[in-house]
C-alpha positions in Angstrom: 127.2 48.2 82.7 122.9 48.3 83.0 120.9 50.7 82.7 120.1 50.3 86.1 123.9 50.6 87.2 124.3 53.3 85.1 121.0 55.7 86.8 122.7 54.7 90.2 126.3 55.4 89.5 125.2 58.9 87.7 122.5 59.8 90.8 126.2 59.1 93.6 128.5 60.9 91.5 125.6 64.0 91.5 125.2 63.4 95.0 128.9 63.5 95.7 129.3 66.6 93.9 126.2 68.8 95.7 127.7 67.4 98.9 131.2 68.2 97.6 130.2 71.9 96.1 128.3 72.2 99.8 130.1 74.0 102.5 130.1 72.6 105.6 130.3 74.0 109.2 133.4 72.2 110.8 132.8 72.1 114.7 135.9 72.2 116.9 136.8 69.1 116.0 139.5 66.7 114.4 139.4 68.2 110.8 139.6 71.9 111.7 142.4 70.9 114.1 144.3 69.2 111.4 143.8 71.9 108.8 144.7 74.7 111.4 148.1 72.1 112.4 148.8 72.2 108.4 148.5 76.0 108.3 150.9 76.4 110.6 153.1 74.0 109.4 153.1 75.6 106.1 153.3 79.7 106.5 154.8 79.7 109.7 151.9 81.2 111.4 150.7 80.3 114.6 146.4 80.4 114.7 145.2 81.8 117.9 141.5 81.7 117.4 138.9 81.1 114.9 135.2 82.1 115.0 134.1 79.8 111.9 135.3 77.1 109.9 134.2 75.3 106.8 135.6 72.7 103.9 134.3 72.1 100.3 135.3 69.3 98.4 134.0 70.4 95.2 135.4 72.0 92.3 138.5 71.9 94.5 138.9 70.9 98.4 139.1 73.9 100.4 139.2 75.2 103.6 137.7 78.5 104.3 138.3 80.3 108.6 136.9 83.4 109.3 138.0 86.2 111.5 141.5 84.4 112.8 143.3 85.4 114.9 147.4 84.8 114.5 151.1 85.6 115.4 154.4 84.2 114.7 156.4 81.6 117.1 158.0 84.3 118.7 155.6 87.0 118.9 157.4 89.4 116.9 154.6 89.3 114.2 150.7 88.9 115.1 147.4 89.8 113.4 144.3 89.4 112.0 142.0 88.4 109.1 138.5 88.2 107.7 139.0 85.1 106.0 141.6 82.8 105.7 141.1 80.6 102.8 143.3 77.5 102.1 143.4 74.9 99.1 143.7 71.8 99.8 145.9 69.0 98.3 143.7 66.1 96.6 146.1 63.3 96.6 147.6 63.7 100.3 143.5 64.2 101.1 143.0 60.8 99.3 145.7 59.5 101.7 143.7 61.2 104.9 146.2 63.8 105.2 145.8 67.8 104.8 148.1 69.8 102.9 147.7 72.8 101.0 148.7 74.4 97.7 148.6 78.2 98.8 147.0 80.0 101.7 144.9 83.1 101.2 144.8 86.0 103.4 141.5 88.1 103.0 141.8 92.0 104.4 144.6 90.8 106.8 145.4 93.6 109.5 149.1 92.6 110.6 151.4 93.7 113.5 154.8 93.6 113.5 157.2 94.5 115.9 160.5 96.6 115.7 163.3 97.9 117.9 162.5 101.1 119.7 163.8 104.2 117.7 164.4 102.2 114.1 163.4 104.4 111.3 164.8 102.2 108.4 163.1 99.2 106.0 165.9 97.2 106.5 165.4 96.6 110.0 161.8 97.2 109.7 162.2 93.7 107.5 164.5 91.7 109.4 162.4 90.7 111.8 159.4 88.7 109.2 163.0 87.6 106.9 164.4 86.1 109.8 160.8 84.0 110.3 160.5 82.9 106.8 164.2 81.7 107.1 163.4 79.7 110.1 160.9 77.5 107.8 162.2 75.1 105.5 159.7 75.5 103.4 155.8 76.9 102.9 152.9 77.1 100.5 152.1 79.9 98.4 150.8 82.7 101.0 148.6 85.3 99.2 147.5 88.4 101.0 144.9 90.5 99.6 143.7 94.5 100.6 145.8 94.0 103.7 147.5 96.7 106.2 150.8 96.1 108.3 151.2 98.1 111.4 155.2 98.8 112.8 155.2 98.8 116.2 157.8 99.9 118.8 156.6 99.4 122.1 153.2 99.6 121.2 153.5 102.7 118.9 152.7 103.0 115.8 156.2 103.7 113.5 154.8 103.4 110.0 152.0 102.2 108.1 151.8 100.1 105.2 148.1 99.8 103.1 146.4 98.3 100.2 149.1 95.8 100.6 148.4 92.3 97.9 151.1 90.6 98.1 152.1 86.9 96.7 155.0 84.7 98.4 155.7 81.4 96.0 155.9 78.0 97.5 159.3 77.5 98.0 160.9 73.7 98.9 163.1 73.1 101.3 166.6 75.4 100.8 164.9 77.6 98.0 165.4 81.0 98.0 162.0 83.4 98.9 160.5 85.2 96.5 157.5 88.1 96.4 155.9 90.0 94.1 152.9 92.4 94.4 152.2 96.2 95.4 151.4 98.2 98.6 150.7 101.9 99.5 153.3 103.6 101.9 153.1 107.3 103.1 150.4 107.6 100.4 152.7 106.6 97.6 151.3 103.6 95.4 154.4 100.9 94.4 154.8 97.6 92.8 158.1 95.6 94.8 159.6 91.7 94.0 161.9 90.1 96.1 164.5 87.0 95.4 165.7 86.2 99.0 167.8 83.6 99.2 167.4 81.1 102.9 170.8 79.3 103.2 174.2 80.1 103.1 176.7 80.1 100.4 176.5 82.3 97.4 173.3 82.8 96.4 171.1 85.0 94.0 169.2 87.8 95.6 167.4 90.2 93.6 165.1 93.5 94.6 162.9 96.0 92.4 160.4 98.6 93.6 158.9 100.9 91.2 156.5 104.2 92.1 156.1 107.7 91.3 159.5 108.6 93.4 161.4 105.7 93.0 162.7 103.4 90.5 165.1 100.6 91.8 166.6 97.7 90.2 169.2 95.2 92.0 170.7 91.7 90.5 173.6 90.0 92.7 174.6 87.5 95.3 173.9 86.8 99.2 177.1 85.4 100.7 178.0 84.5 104.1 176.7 83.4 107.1 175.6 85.2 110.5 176.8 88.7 108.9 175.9 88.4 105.3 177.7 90.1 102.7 175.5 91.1 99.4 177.2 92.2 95.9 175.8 93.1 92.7 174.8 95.6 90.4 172.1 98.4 91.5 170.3 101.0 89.1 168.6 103.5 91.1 166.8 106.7 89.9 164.2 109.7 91.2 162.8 112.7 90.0 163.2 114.5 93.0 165.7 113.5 95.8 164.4 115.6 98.2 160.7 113.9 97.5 162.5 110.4 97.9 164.5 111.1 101.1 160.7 113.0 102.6 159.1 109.5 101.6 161.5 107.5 104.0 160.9 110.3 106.8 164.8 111.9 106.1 164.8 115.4 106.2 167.8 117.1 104.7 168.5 120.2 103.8 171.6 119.5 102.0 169.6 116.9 100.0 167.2 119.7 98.6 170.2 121.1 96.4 169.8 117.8 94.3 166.8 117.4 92.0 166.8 114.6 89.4 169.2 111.9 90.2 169.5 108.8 88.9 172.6 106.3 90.0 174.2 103.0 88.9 177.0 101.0 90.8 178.8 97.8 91.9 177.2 97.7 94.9 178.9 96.1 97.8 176.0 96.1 101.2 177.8 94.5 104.8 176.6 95.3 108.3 176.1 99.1 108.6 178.3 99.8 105.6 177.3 100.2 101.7 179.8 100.7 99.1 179.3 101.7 95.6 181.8 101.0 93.3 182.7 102.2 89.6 179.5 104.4 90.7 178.0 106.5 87.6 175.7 109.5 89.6 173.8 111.4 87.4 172.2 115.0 89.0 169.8 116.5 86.5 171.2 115.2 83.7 175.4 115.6 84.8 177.1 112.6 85.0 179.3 112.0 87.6 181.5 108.8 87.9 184.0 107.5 91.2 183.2 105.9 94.3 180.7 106.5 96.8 180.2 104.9 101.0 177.5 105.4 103.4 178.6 103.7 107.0 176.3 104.1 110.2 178.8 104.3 113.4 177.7 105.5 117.0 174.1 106.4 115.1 174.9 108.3 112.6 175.4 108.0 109.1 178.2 109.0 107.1 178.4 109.8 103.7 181.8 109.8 101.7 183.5 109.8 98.2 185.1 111.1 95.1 183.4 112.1 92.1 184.6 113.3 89.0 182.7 114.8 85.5 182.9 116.9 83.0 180.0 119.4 83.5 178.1 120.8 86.7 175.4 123.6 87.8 176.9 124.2 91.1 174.9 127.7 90.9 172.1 125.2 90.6 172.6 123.1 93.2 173.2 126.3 95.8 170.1 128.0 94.7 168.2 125.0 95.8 169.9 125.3 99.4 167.1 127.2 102.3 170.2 129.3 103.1 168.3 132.4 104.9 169.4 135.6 103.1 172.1 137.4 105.5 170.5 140.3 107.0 170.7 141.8 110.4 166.9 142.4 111.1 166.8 138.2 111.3 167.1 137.1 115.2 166.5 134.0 114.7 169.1 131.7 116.2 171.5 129.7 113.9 170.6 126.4 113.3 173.6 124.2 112.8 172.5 121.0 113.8 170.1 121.0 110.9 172.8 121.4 108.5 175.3 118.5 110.4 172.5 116.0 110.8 174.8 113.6 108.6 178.9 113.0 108.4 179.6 113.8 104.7 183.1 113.8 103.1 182.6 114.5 99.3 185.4 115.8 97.1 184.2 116.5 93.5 186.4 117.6 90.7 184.3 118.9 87.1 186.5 120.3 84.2 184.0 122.8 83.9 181.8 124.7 86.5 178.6 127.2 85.9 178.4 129.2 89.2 176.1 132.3 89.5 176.6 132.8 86.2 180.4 132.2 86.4 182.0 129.7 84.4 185.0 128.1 86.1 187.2 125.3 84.8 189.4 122.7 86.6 187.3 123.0 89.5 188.3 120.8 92.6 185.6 121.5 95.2 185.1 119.4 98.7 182.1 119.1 101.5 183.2 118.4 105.2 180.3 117.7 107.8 180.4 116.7 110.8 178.3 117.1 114.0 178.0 121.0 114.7 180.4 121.4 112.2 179.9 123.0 108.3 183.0 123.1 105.8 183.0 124.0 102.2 184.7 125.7 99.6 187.1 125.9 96.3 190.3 124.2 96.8 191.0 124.8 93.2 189.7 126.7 89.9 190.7 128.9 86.9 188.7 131.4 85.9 189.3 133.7 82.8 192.7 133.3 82.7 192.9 133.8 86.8 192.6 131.0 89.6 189.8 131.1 92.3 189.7 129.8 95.5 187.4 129.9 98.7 186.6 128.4 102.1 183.8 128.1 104.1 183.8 127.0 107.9 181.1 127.1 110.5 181.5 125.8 114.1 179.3 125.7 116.6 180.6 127.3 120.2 179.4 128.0 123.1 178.8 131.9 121.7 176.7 130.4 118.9 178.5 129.7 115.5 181.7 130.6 114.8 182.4 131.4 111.0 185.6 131.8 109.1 185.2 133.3 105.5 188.0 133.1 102.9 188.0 134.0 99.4 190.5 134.8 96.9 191.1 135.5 93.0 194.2 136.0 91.3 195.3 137.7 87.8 191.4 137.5 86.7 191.0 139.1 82.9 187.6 141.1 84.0 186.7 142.2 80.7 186.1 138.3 79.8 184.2 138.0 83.5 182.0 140.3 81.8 180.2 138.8 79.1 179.1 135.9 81.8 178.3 138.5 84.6 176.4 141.4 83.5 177.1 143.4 87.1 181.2 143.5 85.7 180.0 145.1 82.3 181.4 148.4 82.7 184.5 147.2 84.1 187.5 145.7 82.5 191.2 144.7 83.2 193.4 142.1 85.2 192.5 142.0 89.0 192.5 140.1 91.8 190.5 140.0 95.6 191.5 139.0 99.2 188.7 138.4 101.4 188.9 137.1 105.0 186.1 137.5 108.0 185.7 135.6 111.3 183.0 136.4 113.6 180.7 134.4 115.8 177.1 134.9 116.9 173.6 133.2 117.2 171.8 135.1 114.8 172.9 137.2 111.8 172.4 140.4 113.9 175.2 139.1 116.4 177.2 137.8 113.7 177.5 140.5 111.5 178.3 142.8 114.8 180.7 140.5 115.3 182.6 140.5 111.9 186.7 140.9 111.6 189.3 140.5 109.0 190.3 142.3 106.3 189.8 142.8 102.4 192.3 143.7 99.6 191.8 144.5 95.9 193.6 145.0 93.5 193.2 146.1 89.1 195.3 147.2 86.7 194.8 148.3 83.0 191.5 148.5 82.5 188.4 150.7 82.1 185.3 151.6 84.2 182.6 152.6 82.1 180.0 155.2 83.0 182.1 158.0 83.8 184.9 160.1 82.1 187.3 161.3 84.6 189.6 162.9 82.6 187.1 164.7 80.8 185.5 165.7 83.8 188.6 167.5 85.1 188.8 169.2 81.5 185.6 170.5 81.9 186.1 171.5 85.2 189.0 173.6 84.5 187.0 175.9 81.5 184.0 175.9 84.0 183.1 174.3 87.1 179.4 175.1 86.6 179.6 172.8 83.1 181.2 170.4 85.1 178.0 169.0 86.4 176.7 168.7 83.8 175.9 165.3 82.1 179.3 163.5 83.7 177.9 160.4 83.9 179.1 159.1 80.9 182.1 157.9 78.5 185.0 155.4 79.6 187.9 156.5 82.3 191.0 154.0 81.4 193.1 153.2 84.8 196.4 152.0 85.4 195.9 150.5 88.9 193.4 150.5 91.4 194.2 149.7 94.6 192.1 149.0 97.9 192.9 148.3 101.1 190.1 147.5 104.1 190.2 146.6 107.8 187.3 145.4 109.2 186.3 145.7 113.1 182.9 145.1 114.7 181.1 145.0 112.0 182.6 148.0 110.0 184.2 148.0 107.4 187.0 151.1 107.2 188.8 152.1 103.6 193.0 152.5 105.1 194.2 152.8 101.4 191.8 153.2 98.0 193.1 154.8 94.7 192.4 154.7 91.5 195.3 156.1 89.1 195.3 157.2 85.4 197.4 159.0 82.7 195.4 162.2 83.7 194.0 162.1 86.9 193.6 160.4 90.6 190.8 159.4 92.2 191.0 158.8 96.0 187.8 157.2 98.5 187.9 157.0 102.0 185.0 156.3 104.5 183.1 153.1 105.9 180.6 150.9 105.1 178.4 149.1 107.7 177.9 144.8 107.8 175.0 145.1 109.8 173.1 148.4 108.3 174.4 147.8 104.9 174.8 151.3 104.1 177.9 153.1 102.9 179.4 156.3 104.1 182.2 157.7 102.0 183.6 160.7 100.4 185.9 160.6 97.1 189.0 163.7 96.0 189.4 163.4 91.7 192.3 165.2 91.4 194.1 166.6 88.5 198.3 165.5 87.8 199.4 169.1 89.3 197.1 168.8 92.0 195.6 172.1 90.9 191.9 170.9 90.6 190.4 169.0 92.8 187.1 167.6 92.5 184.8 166.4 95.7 182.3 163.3 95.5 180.1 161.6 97.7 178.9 157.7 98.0 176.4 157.2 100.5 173.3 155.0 100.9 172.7 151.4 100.4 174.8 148.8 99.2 173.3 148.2 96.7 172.0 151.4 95.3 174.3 153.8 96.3 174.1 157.5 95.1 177.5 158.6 93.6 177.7 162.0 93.2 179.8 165.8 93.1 179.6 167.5 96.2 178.5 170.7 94.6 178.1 173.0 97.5 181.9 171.7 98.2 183.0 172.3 94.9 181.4 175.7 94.2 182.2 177.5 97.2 185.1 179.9 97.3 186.2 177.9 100.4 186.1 174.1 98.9 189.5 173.4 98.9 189.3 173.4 102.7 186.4 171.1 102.2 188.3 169.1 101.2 190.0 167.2 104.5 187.0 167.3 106.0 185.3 165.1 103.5 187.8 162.9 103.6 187.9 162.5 107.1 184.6 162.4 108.6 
């Protein structure tokens, strides 16, 4: 080549490239139509309107809209976007035809549609899914600092922010796949989605990772029409309640359960999830059986069996906003916050903490369903006893009915002791028989309501804190040292028997005795549900039934004063106290 050729081929190639590196205004025109045809072509979205365009050739041919307007072929999905930038294919260019490598979407501000009254992701999603399926194939689509708004009839259902997102460029029958991070409900996360577009068994996979959520899934898509997905799902939160908040689920059954974490064969069909050879772990207690959440007649339904080796159930029912039972509360009941969800869960642990309590070979169940609340005990030991216990709540007309039962059998109290420090001056084999039913819509109606009856029953044991035998010694050399400094030493017992009925809220003694080598001790009276105060009178009596010895129990339930009735005992005319105290 000459000089001369050379200077002329160097001064077009420079002039090529400052035209090239040059961004040119495209009127509305034959280019921009073509480029806008090939954008639609390739992501599926349909441009509306454009207020500028321009193409560089140089370093690489682009093509650059701003402020675009857009929506999908069926309206479901529209929006809009600063800039709309789009790299253009050199060969096919060469060939006079437009084609891109990806598609950028700058500060995108996107609407999507969604049936009235859907709260979930899933079907927030199916409607852009089923879009992307309907193209056999697109560019890579890249969407920076965008925002997606979910819309049900022109209200706004959620909001998602700082969304940068890339979708791959997939060929024709390759599955869709995502990666990138968004903000939702003012929680930062990082998501990928495999996602497969055909038929047949295919390999889906979904992660999403934040501050309340990390979630892992690996399996298949098969099926078409209703597609069936199985694989294997690791799931875990630091705080359930936090997690279920984030996706706008309130329950207060849910706040029992702090950290859980959960792994499963997961089997996901139309309204139905199953998860199989399930390992649940709730603050560290593992869990293992099988686990279904089903949506029918719109509601969802929770059921399964679970089975471990260890659980805080006292834990788990601290956590629970139950309102302390008081009569002063009027508020009305509310059941339906309670029954929001079916739930069938049966749980068996070989060991139990409860209050405190430990139990072992503990079968315990949860039955919800709409306006209706049942728990309880269906088995357990407990030092060297059994336990049981049910809890049902209905709601009537009336308000809520409740049925109480509780029960222990042949319990060693002295070993109840040294896990419950309110039994530590008691000891012995006993056993309790509890039943209440009442209905009301507030604790004050309730607790007026109350019927049933309670039985228990002890036998050779102690009660610490006072020496009755003693006491009757003393009282017998002089009745004025008897009151002095009784409250202490051990009384051993043979039985101890007590009988209740309960009416209206009140609860009356029919039969309570407590029986020794040397004495009797006898306690009749009532104690009121609502006021939670006790009225009762006590006779110690000696074996001949020569001495007899007048006490008092009065107050609150739980501080009580226990004490002589000295005026009774002292006076010349006590022993026709006597009836009266018991009586009244």
């Amino acid at each position: 080549m000459t000089r001369r050729a050379a200077i002329i081929a160097f001064s077009l190639v420079v002039a090529i490239g400052l035209l090239g590196s040059r961004s040119w205004d495209v009127a509305l025109g034959r280019v921009q139509r073509a480029a806008v045809s090939a954008i639609e072509e390739r992501t599926g979205f349909v441009v509306k309107a454009i207020e500028r365009a321009e193409i560089a050739l140089l370093p690489l041919p682009r093509i650059s809209l701003s402020q675009v307007a857009f929506s999908q072929r069926d309206g479901a999905l529209s929006g809009e976007a600063v800039r709309v930038k789009a790299q253009l294919r050199l060969l096919p260019l060469l060939g006079g035809r437009i084609s891109f490598d990806r598609v950028d979407l700058i500060a995108p501000r996107i609407d999507v549609a969604v049936p009235a009254g859907s709260d979930g992701v899933t079907e927030w999603l199916s409607t852009p899914l089923a879009e992307f399926e309907r193209l056999q194939s697109q560019s890579k689509i890249v969407i920076r600092s965008g925002s997606v708004f979910l819309r049900a009839n022109g209200a706004i259902q959620s909001v998602v922010r700082d969304l940068d997102l890339v979708i791959d460029e997939r060929s024709l029958n390759e599955p869709l796949a995502l990666s990138g991070s968004l903000n939702w409900r003012g929680v930062p996360t990082e998501v990928s989605l495999l996602w497969p577009m055909v038929g047949g068994s295919a390999k889906t996979a979904l992660s999403a990772t934040s501050s309340l959520l990390k979630l892992r899934f690996e399996g298949t898509r098969s099926g078409p029409g209703a597609p069936v997905i199985n694989g294997l799902l690791a799931l875990s939160t630091p705080s359930l309640p936090g997690l279920f908040s984030w996706f706008g689920e309130e329950s207060r059954l849910a706040s029992a359960l702090g950290t859980v974490a959960v792994s499963a064969d997961i089997q996901v069909k139309p309204r139905e999830v199953s998860f199989n050879n399930a390992i649940v772990s709730l603050d560290g207690e593992r869990l293992d059986g099988a686990i279904k959440l089903a949506e029918a007649g719109g509601r969802f339904a929770l059921s399964g069996t679970l089975a471990g080796v260890t659980l805080d159930l006292g834990r788990l029912v601290d956590r629970l906003p139950v309102p302390v039972v008081d009569a002063a509360d009027t508020a009305p009941f509310d059941l339906d916050a309670w029954t929001a969800r079916d739930i069938d869960l049966r749980i068996s642990v070989d060991s139990v903490r409860l209050k405190g309590a430990k139990l072992t070979d503990v079968a315990t169940y949860l039955l919800v369903k709409k306006g209706r609340f049942e728990t309880g005990l269906l088995r357990a030991s407990a030092y060297g006893g059994s336990v049981k216990s049910r809890l049902l709540a209905v709601g009537v007309p009336a308000g809520v009915d409740v049925k109480l039962q509780a029960g222990l059998d042949k319990v060693n109290i002295g070993q109840a002791a040294s896990d419950l420090p309110q039994l530590a001056r008691l000891s012995g084999t006993g056993g309790l028989q509890l039943t209440l039913d009442g209905v009301g819509r507030s604790f004050d109606e309730l607790l007026g309501s109350l019927t049933g009856r309670a039985n228990l029953a002890a036998r050779q044991g102690e009660i610490g804190g006072v020496a009755f035998g003693e006491l009757l010694r003393r009282a017998e050399r002089s009745p004025a040292q008897a009151l002095r400094e009784w409250r202490q030493g051990k009384t051993p017992f043979e039985t101890i028997s007590v009988n209740a009925g309960i009416a209206g809220g009140l609860l009356a003694l029919t039969e309570a005795q407590m029986t020794g080598s040397n004495y009797r001790f006898n306690l009749a009276g009532s104690a009121s549900l609502r006021t939670r105060n006790l009225d009762m009178t006590a006779l110690l009596t000696s074996p001949n039934g020569n001495l007899k010895l007048p006490f008092r129990l009065k107050g609150p339930i739980d501080v009580p004063v226990f004490d002589i009735e000295a005026e009774a005992f002292l006076s010349p005319a006590g022993a026709s106290l006597v009836p009266t105290l018991l009586t009244r």
